[in-house]
C-alpha positions in Angstrom: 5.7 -22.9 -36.5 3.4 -24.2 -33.8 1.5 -21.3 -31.8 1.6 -20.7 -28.1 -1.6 -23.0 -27.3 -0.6 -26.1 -29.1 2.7 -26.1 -26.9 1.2 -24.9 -23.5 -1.4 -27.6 -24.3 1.3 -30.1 -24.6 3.6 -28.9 -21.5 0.4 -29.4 -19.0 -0.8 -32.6 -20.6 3.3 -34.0 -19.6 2.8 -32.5 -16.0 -0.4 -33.6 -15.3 0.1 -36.4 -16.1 -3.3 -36.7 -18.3 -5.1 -35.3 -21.0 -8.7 -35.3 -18.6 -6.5 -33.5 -15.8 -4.7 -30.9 -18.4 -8.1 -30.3 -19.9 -9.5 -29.2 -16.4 -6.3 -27.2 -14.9 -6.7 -25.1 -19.0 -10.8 -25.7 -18.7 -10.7 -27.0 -22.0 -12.6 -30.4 -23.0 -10.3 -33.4 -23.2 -11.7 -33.8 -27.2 -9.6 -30.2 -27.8 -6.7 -30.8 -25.9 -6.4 -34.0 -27.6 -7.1 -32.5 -30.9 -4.2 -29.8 -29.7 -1.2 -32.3 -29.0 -1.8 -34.2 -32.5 -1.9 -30.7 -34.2 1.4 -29.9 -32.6 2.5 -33.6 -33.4 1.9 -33.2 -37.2 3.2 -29.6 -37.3 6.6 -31.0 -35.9 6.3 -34.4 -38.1 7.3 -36.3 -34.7 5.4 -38.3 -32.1 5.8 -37.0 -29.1 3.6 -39.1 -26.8 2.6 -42.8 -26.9 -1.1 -43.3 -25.3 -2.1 -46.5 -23.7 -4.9 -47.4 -22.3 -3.2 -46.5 -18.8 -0.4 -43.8 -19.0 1.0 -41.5 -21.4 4.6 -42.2 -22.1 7.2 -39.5 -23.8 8.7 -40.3 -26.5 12.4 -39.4 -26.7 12.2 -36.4 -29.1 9.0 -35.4 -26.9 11.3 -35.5 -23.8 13.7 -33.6 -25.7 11.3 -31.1 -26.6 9.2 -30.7 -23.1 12.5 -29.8 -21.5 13.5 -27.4 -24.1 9.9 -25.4 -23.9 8.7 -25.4 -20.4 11.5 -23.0 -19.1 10.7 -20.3 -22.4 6.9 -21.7 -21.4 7.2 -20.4 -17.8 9.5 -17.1 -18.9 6.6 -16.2 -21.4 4.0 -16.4 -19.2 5.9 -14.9 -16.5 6.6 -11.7 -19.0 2.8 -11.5 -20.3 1.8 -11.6 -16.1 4.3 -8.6 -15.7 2.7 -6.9 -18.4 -0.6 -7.0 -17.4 0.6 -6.5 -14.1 1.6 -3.0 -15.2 -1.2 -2.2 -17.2 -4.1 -2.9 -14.1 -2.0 -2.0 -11.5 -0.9 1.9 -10.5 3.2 1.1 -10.8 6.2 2.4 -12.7 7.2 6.0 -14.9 4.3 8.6 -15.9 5.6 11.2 -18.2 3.4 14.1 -17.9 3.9 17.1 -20.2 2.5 20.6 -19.8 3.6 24.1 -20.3 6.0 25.7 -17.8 3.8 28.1 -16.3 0.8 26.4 -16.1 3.3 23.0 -14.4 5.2 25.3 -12.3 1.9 27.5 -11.1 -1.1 25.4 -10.5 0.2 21.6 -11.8 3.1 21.2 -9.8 1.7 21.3 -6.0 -1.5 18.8 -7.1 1.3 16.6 -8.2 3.7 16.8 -5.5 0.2 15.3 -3.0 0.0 12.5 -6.1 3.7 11.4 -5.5 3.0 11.2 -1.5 0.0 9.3 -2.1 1.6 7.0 -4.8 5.3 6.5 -4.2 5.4 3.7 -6.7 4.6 5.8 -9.7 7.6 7.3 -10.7 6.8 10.6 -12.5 8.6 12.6 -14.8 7.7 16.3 -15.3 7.8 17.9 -19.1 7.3 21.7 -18.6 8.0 23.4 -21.7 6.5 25.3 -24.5 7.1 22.7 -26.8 3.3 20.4 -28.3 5.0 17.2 -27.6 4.4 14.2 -29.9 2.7 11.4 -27.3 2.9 8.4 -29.3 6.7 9.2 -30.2 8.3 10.9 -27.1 6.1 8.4 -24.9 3.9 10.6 -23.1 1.3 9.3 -20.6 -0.8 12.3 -20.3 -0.3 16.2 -21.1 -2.2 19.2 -19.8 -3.0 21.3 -22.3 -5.2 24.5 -21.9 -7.6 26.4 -24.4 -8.8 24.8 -28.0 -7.7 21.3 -28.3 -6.7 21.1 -32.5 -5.1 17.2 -32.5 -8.2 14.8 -32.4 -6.0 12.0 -32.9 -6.1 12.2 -29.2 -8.3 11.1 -26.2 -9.2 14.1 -24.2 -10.9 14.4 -21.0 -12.1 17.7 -19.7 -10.2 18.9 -15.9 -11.3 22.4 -15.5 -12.0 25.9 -16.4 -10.0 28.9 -16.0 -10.8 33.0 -16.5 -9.0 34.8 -18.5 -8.5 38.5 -18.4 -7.8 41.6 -20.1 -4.4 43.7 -18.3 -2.3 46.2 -18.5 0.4 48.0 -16.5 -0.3 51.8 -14.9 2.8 52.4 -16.6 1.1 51.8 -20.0 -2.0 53.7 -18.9 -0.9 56.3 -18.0 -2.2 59.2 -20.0 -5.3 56.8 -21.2 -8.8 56.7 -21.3 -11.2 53.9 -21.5 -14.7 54.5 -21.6 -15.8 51.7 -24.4 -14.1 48.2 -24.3 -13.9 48.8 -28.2 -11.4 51.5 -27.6 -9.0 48.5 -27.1 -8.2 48.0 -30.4 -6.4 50.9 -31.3 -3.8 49.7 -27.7 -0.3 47.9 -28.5 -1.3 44.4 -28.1 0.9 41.8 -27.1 -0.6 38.3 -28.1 0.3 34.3 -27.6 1.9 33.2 -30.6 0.6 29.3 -29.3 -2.8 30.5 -29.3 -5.6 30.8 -32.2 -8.7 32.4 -30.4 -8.9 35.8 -32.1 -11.5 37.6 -32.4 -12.2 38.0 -28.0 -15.8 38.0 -27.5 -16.4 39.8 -23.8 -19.9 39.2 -22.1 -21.9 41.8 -19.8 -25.4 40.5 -19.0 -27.2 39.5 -22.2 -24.7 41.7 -24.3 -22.0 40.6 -26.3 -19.2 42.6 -27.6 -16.4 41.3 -30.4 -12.8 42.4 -29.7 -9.8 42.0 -32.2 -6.4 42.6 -31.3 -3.9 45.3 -33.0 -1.0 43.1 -32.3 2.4 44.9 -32.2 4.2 42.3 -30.1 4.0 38.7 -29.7 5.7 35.5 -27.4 5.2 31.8 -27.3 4.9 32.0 -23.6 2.6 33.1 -21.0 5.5 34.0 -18.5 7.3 36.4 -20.9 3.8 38.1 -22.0 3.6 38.8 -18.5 7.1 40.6 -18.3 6.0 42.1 -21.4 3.1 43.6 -20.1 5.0 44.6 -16.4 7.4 46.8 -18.7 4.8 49.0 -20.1 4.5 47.8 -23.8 0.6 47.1 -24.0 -2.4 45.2 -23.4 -2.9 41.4 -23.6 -5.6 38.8 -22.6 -3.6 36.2 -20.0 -5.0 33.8 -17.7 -6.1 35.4 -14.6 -4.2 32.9 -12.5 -0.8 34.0 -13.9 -1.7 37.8 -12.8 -3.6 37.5 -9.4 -0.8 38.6 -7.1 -0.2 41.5 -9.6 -3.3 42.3 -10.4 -4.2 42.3 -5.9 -0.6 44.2 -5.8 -1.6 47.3 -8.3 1.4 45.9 -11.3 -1.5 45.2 -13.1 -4.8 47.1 -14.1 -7.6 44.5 -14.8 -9.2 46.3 -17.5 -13.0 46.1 -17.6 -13.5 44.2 -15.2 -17.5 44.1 -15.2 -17.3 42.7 -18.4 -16.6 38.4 -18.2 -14.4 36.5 -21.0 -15.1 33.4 -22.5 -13.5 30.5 -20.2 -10.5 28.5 -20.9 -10.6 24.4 -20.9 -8.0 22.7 -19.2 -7.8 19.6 -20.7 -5.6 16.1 -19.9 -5.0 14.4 -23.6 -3.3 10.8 -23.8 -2.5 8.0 -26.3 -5.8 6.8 -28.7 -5.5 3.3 -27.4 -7.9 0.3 -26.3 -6.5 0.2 -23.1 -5.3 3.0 -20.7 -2.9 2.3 -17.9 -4.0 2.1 -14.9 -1.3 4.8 -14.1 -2.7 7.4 -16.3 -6.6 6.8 -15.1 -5.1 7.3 -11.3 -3.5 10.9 -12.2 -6.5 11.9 -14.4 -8.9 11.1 -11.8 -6.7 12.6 -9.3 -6.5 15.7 -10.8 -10.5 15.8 -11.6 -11.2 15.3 -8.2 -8.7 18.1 -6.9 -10.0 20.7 -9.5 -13.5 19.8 -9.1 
């Protein structure tokens, strides 16, 4: 079957008219787009032009075929245009996935600015628990926080956050802490999404190892919380799910003079050769804003 070139070759030799004047307006020499037509001519076993020494004539089966092909000719290019279109210009659906406390809490108000400043991007918010598939469930970009495991992945570093060791009064009550070692004998409650055990805490040049004596366990930052609000133990949480508690007296940062290890917030996307344009604007956007 004769490719794309030999037939656009063909279509813009008829309109111009010429093979010199097709071979400028495809800034091709007139040797190839010659070459071209007769390779389309012998792929089709018909003659579709006659050349004189003055005009090019049509033959009837070239007639035939010109006004079958430039109408799919101009639809083609008209659908590869669009699709570049899309792909270099900031326009249509970006599916953004991220966990629903992280989305709710500190993604969703950077994003409601992004849809002021980019009312023809047309985003779709996935908060959830769930480690979306990106190439399969079409996902332009997800936040995700902590160890990145899936390096089938592009990643590009956001942001940091602290993390923090809490529990309620409630739970305290009756308890002493004098060594952050004393710890691991407390009901912990851990993240069932997250792999980082043992904690290492830092003090100055000092660095102490911390393992959890897990007694309860969620998949979600938001119900660790109520966990630790009721009274049942300890847990390590990002500090910006606790702050108002923490500032309010629900929650007892414990050690505080000692720091934690910092947390990566991370946009991941699609492996591919050639990111939307889309997906760069958000990614930047949210660089800048967390810088």
């Amino acid at each position: 079957m004769p490719n794309f070139e030999l037939i656009e070759t063909f279509i813009t030799v008829v309109e111009k008219h010429s093979f010199s004047q097709a071979a400028r307006a495809l800034s091709l020499s007139r040797a190839l787009v010659s070459m071209r037509v007769k390779r389309l001519e012998q792929q089709l076993g018909v003659t579709l032009l006659v050349r004189d020494t003055r005009k090019l004539i049509l033959t009837e089966v070239g007639k035939e075929f010109y006004l079958q092909f430039k109408d799919i000719l101009l639809s083609i290019t008209q659908s590869i245009e669009n699709i570049r279109k899309k792909q270099v210009e900031s326009v249509g659906v970006l599916r953004i996935a991220s966990t629903y406390e992280f989305g709710h809490q500190m993604l969703w108000p950077l994003l409601s600015d992004f849809c002021q400043q980019h009312p023809q991007i047309y985003l779709q918010c996935l908060f959830d628990a769930r480690p979306y598939d990106l190439i399969h469930e079409q996902i332009d970009v997800a936040i995700r926080l902590g160890q990145l495991n899936d390096s089938s992945y592009k990643a590009r570093k956001l942001t940091e956050y602290e993390t923090v060791v809490v529990a309620s009064p409630q739970y305290l009550e009756g308890k002493t802490f004098t060594e952050l070692s004393q710890l691991e004998q407390c009901d912990w409650i851990s993240n069932l999404n997250l792999n980082t055990q043992p904690w290492q805490f830092f003090q100055g040049q000092q660095q102490i190892t911390l393992y959890e004596n897990r007694k309860y366990a969620a998949n979600n930052i938001q119900t660790i919380k109520q966990m630790l609000l009721a009274g049942l133990g300890v847990a390590v949480i990002p500090q910006w799910m606790v702050i108002e508690e923490i500032a309010d007296g629900r929650l007892t940062h414990l050690f505080s003079d000692y720091q934690m290890q910092t947390q990566g917030v991370y946009a991941v996307f699609p492996n591919q050769a050639y990111v939307p344009a889309k997906t760069r604007l958000l990614i930047d956007f949210l660089a800048t804003c967390w810088k």
